[in-house]
C-alpha positions as CSV (number, residue, x, y, z in Angstrom):
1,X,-8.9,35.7,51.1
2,X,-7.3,32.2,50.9
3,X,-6.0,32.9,54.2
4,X,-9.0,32.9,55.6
5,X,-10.6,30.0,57.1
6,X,-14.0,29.2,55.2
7,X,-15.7,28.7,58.5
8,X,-14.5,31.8,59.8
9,X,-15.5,33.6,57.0
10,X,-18.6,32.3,56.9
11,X,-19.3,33.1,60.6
12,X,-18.3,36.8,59.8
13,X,-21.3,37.1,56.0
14,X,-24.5,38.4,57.1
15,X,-26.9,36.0,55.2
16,X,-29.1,38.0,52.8
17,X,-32.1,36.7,50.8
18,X,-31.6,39.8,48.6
19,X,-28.5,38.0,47.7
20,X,-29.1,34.9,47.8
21,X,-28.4,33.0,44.4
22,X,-30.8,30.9,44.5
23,X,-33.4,33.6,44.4
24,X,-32.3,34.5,41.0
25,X,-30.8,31.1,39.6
26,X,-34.1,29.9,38.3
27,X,-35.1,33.1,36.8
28,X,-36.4,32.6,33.4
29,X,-35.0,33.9,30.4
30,X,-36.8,36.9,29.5
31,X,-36.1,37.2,25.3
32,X,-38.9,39.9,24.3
33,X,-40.8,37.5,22.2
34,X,-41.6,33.9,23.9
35,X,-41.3,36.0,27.5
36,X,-42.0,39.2,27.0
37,X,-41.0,40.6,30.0
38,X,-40.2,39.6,33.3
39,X,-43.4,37.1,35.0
40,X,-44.2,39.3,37.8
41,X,-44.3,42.2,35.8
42,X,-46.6,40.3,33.0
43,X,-49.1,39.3,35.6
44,X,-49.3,42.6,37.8
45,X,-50.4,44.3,34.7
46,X,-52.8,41.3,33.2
47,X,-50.4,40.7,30.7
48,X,-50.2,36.7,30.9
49,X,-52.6,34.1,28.9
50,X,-56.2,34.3,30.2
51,X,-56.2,30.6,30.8
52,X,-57.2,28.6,34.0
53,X,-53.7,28.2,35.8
54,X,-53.0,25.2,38.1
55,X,-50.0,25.5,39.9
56,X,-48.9,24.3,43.5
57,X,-46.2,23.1,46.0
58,X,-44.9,20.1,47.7
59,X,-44.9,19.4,51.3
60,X,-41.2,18.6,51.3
61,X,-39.6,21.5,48.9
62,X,-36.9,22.8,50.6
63,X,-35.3,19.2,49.8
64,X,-33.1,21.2,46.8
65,X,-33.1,24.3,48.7
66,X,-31.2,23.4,52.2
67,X,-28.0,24.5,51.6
68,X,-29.5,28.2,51.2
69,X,-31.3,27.9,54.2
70,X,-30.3,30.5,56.8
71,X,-27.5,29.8,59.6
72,X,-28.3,27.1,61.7
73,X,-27.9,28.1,65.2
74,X,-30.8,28.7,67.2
75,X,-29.3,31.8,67.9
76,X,-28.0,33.0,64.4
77,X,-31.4,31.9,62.9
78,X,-33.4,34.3,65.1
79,X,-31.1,37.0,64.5
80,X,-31.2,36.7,60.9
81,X,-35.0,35.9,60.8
82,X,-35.2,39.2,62.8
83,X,-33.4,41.0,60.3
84,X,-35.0,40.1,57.5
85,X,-38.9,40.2,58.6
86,X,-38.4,42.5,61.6
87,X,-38.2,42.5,65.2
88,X,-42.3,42.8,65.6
89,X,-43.2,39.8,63.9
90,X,-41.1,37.4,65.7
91,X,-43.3,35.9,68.1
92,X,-45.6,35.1,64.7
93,X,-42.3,33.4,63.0
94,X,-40.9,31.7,65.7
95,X,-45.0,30.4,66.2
96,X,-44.0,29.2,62.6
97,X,-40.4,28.5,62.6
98,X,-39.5,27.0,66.0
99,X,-35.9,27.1,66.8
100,X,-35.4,26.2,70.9
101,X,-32.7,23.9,70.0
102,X,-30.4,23.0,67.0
103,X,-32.6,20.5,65.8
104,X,-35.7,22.9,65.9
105,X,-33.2,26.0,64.0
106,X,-32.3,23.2,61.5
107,X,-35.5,22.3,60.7
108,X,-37.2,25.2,60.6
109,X,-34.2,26.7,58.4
110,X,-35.3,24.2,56.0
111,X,-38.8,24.4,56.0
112,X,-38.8,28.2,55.4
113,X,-36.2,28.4,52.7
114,X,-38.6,26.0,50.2
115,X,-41.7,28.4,52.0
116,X,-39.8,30.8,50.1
117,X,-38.3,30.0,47.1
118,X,-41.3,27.9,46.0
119,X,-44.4,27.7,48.4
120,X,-44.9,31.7,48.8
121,X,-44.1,32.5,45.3
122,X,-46.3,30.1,43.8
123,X,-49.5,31.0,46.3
124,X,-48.6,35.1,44.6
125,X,-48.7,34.1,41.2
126,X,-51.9,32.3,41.6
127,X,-53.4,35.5,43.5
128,X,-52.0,37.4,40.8
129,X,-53.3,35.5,37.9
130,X,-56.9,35.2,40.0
131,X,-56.9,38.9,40.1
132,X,-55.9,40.1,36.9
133,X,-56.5,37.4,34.4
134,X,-60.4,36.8,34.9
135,X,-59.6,33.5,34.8
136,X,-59.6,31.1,37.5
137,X,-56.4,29.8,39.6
138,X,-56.1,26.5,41.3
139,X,-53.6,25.5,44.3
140,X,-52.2,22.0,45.5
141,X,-50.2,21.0,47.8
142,X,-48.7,17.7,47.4
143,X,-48.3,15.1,49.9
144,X,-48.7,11.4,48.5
145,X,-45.8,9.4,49.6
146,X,-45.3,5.6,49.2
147,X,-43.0,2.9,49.2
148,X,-41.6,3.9,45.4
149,X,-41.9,7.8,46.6
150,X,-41.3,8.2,50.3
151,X,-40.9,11.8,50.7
152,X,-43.0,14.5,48.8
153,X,-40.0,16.9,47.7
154,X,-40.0,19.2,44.7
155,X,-41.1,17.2,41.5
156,X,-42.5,14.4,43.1
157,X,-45.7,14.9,41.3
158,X,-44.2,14.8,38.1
159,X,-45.7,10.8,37.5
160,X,-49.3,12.1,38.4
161,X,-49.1,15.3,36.3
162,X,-47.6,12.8,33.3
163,X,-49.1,9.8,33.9
């Protein structure tokens, strides 16, 4: 292996979200008592507290996320995009994730990997919590920027939510 060149062997790994650390790396710690069991689980069977839940995104998650995002050629983004959510829906993801040029593949690499490891997750919990808690479940998306806070990326609510 350390003959290999990194970029050559990077070139020659099919990118998989399946096996994608990041996927997993914020997994909580599931200890039978405090968590039960693992979330999904707990939810799809009505399991969790029957509270109101508020829960929500920011416009700018994939901040954390961009070195996980899938290869950046326009090219090698389709191809991998294909692969993973199938040849039929393309024209509806490239409607979402443009990728004409580099640029566009960049971006939209980006974009789609905090979709994923935060925006789409959080928008199923809070249908699953909605439909098998009885109790009600609230979405945000956060946007405020300023001069102090010029880019809405993952935590950047944290002052509102704490004062």
């Amino acid at each position: 292996m350390r003959k290999i060149r990194a970029a050559k062997l990077n070139r020659a790994t099919a990118w998989n979200f399946l096996l994608d650390p990041c996927t997993t790396a914020f997994a909580p710690s599931v200890d039978g008592y405090v968590v039960p069991d693992t979330p999904a689980r707990l939810f799809v069977e009505g399991r969790q507290t029957k509270v109101p839940l508020l829960a929500g995104w920011n416009e700018e998650e994939e901040e954390f996320f961009k070195s996980r995002s899938l290869p950046l050629s326009p090219r090698r983004f389709r191809e991998a995009a294909a692969q993973q959510f199938g040849a039929a829906r393309m024209e509806e993801f490239n409607g979402l994730y443009p990728s004409g040029t580099k640029d566009k593949a960049k971006r939209s690499a980006e974009t789609l990997i905090g979709d994923l490891v935060i925006n789409q997750q959080t928008w199923e919990w809070l249908g699953l919590h909605r439909e098998t808690s009885g109790a009600p479940a609230y979405g945000y998306q956060f946007g405020y920027t300023s001069p102090f806070s010029p880019r809405a990326i993952h935590t950047a609510e944290m002052p509102f939510v704490f004062g």
